[in-house]
C-alpha positions as CSV (number, residue, x, y, z in Angstrom):
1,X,48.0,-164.3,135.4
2,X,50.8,-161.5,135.6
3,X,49.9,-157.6,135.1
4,X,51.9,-158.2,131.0
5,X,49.1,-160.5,131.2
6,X,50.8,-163.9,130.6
7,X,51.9,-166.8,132.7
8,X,55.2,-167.2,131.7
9,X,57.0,-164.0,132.8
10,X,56.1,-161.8,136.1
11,X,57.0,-157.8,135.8
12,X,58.9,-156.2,138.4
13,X,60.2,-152.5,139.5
14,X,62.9,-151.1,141.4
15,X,62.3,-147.9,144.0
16,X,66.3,-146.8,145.2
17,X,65.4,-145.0,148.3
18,X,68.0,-142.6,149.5
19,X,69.6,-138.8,149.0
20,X,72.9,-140.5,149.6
21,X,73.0,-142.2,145.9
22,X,71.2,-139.2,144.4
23,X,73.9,-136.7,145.6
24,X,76.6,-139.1,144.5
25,X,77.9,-140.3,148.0
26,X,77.2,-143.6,147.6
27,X,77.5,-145.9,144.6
28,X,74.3,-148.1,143.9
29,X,75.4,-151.6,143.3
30,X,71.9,-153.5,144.6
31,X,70.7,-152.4,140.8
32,X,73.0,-155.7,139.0
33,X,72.2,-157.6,141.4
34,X,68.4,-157.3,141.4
35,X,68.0,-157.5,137.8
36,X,70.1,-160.6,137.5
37,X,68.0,-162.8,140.3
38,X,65.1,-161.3,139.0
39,X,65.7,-162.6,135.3
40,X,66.9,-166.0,136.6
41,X,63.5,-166.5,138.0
42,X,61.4,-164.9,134.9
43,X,61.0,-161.7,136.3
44,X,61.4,-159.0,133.9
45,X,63.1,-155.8,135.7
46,X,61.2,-153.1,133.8
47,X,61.5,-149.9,135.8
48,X,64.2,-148.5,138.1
49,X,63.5,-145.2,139.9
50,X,66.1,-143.8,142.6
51,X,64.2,-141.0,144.6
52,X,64.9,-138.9,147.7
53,X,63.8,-139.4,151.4
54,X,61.0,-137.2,151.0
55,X,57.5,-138.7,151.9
56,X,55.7,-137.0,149.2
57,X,58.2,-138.9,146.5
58,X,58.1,-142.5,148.3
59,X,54.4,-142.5,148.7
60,X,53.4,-141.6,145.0
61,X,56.4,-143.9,143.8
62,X,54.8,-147.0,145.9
63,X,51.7,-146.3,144.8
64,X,52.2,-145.7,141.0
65,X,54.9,-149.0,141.2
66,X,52.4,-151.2,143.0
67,X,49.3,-150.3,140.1
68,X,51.5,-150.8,137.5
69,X,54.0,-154.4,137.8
70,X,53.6,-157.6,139.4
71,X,56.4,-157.3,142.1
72,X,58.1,-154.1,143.6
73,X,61.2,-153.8,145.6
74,X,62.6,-151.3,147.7
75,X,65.8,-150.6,149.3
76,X,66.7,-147.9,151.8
77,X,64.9,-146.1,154.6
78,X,64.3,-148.7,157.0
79,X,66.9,-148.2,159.4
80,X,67.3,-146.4,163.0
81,X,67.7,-142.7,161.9
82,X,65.4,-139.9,161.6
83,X,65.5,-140.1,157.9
84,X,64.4,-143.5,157.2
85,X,60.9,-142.8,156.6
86,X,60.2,-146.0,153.9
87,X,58.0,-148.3,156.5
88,X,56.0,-145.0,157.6
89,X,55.6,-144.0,153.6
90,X,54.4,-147.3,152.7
91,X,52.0,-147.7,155.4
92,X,50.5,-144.2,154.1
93,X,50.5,-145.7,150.4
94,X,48.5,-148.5,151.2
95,X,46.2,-146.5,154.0
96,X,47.4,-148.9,157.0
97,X,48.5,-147.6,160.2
98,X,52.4,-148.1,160.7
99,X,52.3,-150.8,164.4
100,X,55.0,-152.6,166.3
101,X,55.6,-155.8,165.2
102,X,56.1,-158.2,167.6
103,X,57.7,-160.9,166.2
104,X,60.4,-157.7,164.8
105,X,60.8,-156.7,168.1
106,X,61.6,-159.7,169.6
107,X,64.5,-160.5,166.8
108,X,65.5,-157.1,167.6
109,X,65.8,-157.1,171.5
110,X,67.8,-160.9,170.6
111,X,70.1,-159.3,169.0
112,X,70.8,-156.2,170.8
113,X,69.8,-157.1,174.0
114,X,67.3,-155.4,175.7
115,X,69.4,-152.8,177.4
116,X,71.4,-152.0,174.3
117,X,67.7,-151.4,172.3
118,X,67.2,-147.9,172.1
119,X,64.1,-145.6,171.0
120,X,65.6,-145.4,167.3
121,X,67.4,-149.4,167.4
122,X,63.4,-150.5,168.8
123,X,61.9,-148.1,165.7
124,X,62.9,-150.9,163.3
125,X,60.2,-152.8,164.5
126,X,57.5,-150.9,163.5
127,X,55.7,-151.9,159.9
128,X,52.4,-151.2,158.1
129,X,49.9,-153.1,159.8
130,X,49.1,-156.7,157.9
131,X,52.7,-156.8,156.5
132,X,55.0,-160.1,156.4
133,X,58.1,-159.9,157.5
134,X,61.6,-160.6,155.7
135,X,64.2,-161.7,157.9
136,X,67.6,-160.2,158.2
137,X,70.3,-162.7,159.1
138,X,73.3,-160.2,158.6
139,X,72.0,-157.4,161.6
140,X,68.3,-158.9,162.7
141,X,66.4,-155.7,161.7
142,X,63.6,-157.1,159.2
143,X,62.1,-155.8,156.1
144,X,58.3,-156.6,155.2
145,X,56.3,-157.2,152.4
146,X,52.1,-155.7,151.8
147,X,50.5,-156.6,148.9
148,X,53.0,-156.6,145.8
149,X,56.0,-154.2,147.5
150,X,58.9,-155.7,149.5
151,X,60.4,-153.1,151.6
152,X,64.1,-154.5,151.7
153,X,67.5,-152.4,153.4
154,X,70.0,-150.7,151.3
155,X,73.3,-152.0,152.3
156,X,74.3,-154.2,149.8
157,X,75.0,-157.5,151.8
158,X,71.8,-157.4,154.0
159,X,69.8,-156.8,150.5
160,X,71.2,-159.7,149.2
161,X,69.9,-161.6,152.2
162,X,66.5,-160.5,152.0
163,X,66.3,-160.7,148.2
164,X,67.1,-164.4,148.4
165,X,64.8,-165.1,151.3
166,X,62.0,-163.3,148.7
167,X,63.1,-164.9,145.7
168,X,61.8,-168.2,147.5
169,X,58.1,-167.2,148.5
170,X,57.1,-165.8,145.4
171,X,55.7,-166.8,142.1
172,X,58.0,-167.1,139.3
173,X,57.9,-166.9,135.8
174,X,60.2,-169.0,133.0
175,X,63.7,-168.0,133.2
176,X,65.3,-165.8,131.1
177,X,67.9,-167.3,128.5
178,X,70.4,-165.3,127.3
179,X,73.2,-165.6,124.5
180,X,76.5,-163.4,124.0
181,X,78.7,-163.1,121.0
182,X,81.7,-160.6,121.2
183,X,83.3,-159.4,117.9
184,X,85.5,-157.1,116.0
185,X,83.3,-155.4,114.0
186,X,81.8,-152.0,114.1
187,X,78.2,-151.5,115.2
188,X,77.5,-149.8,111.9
189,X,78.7,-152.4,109.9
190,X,75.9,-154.2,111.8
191,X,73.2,-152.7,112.1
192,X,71.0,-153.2,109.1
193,X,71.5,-157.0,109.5
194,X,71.0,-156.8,113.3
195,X,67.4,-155.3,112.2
196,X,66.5,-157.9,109.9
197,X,67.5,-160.1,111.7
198,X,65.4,-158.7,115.5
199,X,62.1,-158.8,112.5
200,X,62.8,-162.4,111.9
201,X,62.9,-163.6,115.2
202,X,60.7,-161.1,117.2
203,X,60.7,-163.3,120.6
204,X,64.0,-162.5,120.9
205,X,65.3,-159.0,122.1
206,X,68.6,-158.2,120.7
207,X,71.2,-155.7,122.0
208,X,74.3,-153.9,120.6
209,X,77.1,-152.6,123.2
210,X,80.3,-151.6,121.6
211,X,83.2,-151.7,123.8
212,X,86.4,-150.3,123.9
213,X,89.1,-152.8,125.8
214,X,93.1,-153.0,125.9
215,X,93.1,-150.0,123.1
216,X,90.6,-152.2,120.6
217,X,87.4,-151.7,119.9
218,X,84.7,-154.4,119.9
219,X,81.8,-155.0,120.3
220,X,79.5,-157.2,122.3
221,X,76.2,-159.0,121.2
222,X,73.5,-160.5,123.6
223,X,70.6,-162.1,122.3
224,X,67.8,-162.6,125.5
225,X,64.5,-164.9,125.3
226,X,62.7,-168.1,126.9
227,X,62.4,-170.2,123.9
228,X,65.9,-172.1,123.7
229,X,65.5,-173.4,120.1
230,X,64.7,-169.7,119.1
231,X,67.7,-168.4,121.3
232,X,70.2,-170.8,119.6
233,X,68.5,-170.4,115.8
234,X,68.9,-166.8,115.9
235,X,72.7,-166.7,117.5
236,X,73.5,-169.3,115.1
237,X,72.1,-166.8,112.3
238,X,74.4,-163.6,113.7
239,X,77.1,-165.4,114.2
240,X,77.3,-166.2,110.4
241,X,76.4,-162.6,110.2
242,X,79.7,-161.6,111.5
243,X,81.7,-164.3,109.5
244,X,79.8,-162.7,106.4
245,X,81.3,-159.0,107.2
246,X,84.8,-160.7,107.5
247,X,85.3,-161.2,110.9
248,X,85.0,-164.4,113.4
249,X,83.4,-164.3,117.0
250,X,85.6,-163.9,119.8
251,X,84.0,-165.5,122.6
252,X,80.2,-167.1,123.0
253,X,78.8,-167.1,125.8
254,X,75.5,-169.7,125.7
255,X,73.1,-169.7,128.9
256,X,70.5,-171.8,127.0
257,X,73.1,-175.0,126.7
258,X,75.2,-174.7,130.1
259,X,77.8,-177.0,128.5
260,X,79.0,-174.4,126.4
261,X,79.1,-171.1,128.7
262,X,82.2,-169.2,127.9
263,X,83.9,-171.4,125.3
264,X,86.1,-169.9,123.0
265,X,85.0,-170.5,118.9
């Protein structure tokens, strides 16, 4: 059973490891894609913290992550340079000693070549004692997995690779289904319906985003649950909400019935 203590969905956090998207430098775009494999595989993304190198904040932030969700991933800090400090800050969370693997090594010195795999290229090999690896098939250097965390890298296209390496070794929940409904209408000519209407069906979670596109406003509906019947009974419901308040949907967008994703209405 899960930490939310049922069998159908699995908690899960996000530690963002680097000064770089703190100060602004870098845009964090692993955050999207996260969430969205997580919730395809009935992982809920609950909690997203981006922290500094420091060891201090990655060791409590491991530590307070791995009591508290099923799954925890990390990206950044594992690579050559003197400031990646995430596989030394993990092994201290978990009271390991940090030890060259050899298997990490190996897929290291492969892809360098021995002569080209210096003191900071061969420092990618070291993990927390008793950790699994996850293999990097963009630029060989791993990332790991102990206990619940899995230490991943923070360039975009080598997290990708790892996260879908992970994504096939662990447990998984029931996916997540989710319906959107676009609209005309002002969220405040909503909003007391949209209540009634989150009381009435409270296995569904319900979320308002206006938008403002092409110099008209809108707004955007999405309705997010595992029971299908539910999912569709309650979009059903706000769509008639909106044809009450004079307007018609623009655009429905149904996960729960593929054969209807994106049609127009």
């Amino acid at each position: 059973m899960s930490k939310t203590g049922s069998f159908d969905t699995f908690s899960a956090a996000l530690a963002i490891i680097g000064n770089e998207i703190l100060s602004g430098r870098t845009q964090d775009t692993n955050t999207p894609w996260v969430a969205e494999r997580l919730t395809e595989r009935g992982i809920v993304l609950s909690e997203v913290r981006v922290i500094p190198d420091t060891e201090e904040g990655i060791i409590r932030t491991v530590r307070e992550l791995s009591g508290l969700y099923d799954y925890v991933f990390t990206t950044g800090g594992i690579g050559p340079t003197h400031d990646d400090i995430t596989a030394e800050c993990v092994a201290k969370a978990f009271n390991v000693p940090l030890v060259r693997d050899e298997q990490a090594f190996r897929m290291l010195e492969e892809h360098y070549g021995l002569e080209q795999l210096t003191p900071p290229r061969a420092k990618m090999s070291m993990v927390p004692q008793g950790s699994k690896l996850i293999p990097n098939p963009v630029s060989a250097a791993p990332g790991f997995n102990i206990e619940n965390v899995y230490v991943m890298a923070g360039v975009p296209r080598i997290m990708q690779a790892m996260l879908d390496h992970v994504m096939g070794t662990i447990v998984a929940g029931k996916p997540i289904l989710s319906n959107t409904v676009a609209c005309g209408l002002a969220e405040s000519a909503l909003a007391e319906d949209l209540s009634a209407l989150a009381e009435r069906y409270t296995d569904i979670q319900i979320g308002s985003y206006p938008h403002y596109r092409g110099g008209v406003l809108g707004l955007s509906l999405v309705l997010r649950g595992m029971n299908a019947e539910s999912l569709d009974a309650a979009t059903q419901e706000l769509i008639d909400l909106i044809r009450k308040h004079g307007d018609e949907p623009r655009a429905l967008s149904i996960k729960s019935r593929p054969d209807v994703v994106a049609t127009k209405i």
